[in-house]
C-alpha positions in Angstrom: 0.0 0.0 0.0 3.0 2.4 0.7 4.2 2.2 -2.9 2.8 5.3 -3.9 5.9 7.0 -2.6 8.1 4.8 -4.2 6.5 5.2 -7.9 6.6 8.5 -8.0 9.9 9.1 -5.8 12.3 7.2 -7.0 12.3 8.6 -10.8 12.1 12.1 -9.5 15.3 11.1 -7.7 17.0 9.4 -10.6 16.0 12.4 -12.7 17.4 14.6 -10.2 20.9 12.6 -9.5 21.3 11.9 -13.3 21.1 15.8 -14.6 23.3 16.5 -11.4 26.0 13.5 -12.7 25.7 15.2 -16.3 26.4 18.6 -14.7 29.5 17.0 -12.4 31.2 15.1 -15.8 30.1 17.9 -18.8 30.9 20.8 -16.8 33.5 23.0 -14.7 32.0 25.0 -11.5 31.1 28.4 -12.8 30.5 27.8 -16.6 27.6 28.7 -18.2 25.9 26.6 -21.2 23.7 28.7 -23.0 19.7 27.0 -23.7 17.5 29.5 -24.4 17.3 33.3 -24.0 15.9 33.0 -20.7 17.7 29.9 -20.1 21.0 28.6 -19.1 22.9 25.9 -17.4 25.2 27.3 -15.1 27.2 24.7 -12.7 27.1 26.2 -9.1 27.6 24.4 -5.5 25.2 25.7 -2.7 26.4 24.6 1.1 22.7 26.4 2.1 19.4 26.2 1.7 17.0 27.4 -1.0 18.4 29.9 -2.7 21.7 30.0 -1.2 20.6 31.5 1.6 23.2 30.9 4.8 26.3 29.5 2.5 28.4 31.4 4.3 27.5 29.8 7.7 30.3 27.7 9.6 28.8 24.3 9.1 26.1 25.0 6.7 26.8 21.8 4.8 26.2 19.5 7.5 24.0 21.3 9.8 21.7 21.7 6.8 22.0 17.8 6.1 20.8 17.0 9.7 17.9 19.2 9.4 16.5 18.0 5.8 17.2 14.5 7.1 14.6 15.4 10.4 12.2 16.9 8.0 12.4 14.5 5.8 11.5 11.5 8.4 8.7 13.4 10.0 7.2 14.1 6.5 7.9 11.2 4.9 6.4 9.1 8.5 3.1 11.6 8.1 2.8 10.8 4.7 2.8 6.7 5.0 0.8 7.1 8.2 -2.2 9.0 6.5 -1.6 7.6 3.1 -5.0 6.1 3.2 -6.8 9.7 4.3 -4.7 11.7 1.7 -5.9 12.9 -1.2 -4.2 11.8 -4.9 -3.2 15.2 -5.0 -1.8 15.4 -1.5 -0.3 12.2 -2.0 2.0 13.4 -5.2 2.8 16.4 -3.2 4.4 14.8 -0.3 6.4 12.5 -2.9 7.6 16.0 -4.7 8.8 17.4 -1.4 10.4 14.0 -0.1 12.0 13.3 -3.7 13.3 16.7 -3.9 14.6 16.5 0.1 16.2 13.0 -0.5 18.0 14.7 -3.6 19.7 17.2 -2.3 20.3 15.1 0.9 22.4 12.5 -1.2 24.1 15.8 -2.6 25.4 17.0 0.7 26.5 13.4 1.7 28.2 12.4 -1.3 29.5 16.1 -2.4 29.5 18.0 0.7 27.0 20.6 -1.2 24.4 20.8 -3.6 24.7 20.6 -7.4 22.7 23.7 -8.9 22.8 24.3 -12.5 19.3 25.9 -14.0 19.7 29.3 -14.2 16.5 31.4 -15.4 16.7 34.7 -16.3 15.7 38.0 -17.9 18.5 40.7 -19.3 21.0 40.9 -15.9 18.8 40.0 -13.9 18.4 35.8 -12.4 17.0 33.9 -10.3 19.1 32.2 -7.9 20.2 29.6 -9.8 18.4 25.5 -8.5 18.2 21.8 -9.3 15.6 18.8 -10.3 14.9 18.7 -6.7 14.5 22.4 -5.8 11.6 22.1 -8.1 10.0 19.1 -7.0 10.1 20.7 -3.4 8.8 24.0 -4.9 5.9 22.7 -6.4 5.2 19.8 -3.8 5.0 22.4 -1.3 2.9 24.9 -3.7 0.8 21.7 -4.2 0.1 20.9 -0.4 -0.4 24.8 0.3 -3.3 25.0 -2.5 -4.6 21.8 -1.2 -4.7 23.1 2.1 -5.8 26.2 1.0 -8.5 24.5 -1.4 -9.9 22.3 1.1 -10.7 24.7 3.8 -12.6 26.6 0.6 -14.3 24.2 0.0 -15.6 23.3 3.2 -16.0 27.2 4.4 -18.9 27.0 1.0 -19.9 23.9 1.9 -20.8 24.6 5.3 -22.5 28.2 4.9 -24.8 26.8 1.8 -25.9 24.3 4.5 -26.5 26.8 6.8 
């Protein structure tokens, strides 16, 4: 019954380590491969969070690494708990966040940093520069706040049609 995380986690992760060995055997830290006007691959190594945010922090690496691996059991253990309650949606959501989580976390163990290489942008300016499995964590967690979000909608209209 708790395959559902598997199926949908373990490409995402494959995807995610695969573009990251490309990156690590195609290219050196700092170049840039142009892709599309808005678009290029540019090989960076974060020892932070999300957009690079606390690099510079004594420790980042592995302070970081013990905190996604926390998250990522209490998630993951929520998720397989209420699997059964969960909505389809919900379901793929937690599997985005946990793939993208168990990503990076192999990055920080077997690198000592992240591998970030899409880098969007328009004229001078970009955004910070992120992986495969910054954006299954960015749109699992956009998923499970619309959800959320959603739900209590629904119910709020639900409940004063009733009324």
């Amino acid at each position: 019954m708790k395959k559902y995380l598997l199926f949908l986690v373990l490409p995402l992760v494959a995807v995610d380590q695969f573009t990251k060995f490309l990156v690590l055997t195609h290219m050196e830290p700092g170049q840039s491969i142009p892709v599309f006007s808005f678009l290029q691959l540019t090989y960076v190594t974060n020892t932070g969070v999300a957009f690079s945010l606390f690099r510079s922090f004594s420790g980042a690496n592995t302070f970081f690494a013990l905190v996604t691996a926390l998250v990522l059991a209490l998630i993951a253990g929520f998720a397989i708990k209420n699997q059964d309650s969960l909505s389809p949606l919900m379901r793929s959501a937690f599997s985005l966040v946990i793939a993208g989580a168990v990503g990076n976390l192999i990055d920080r163990f077997v690198h000592g940093h992240v591998i970030d290489f899409i880098d969007i942008f328009a004229g001078t300016w970009h955004w910070p520069v992120f992986n495969i499995a910054d954006s299954c964590i960015s749109i699992g967690a956009t998923l499970l706040l619309l959800s959320e979000l959603w739900g209590r909608c629904f119910s709020l209209c639900i409940t004063s049609c009733w009324k």
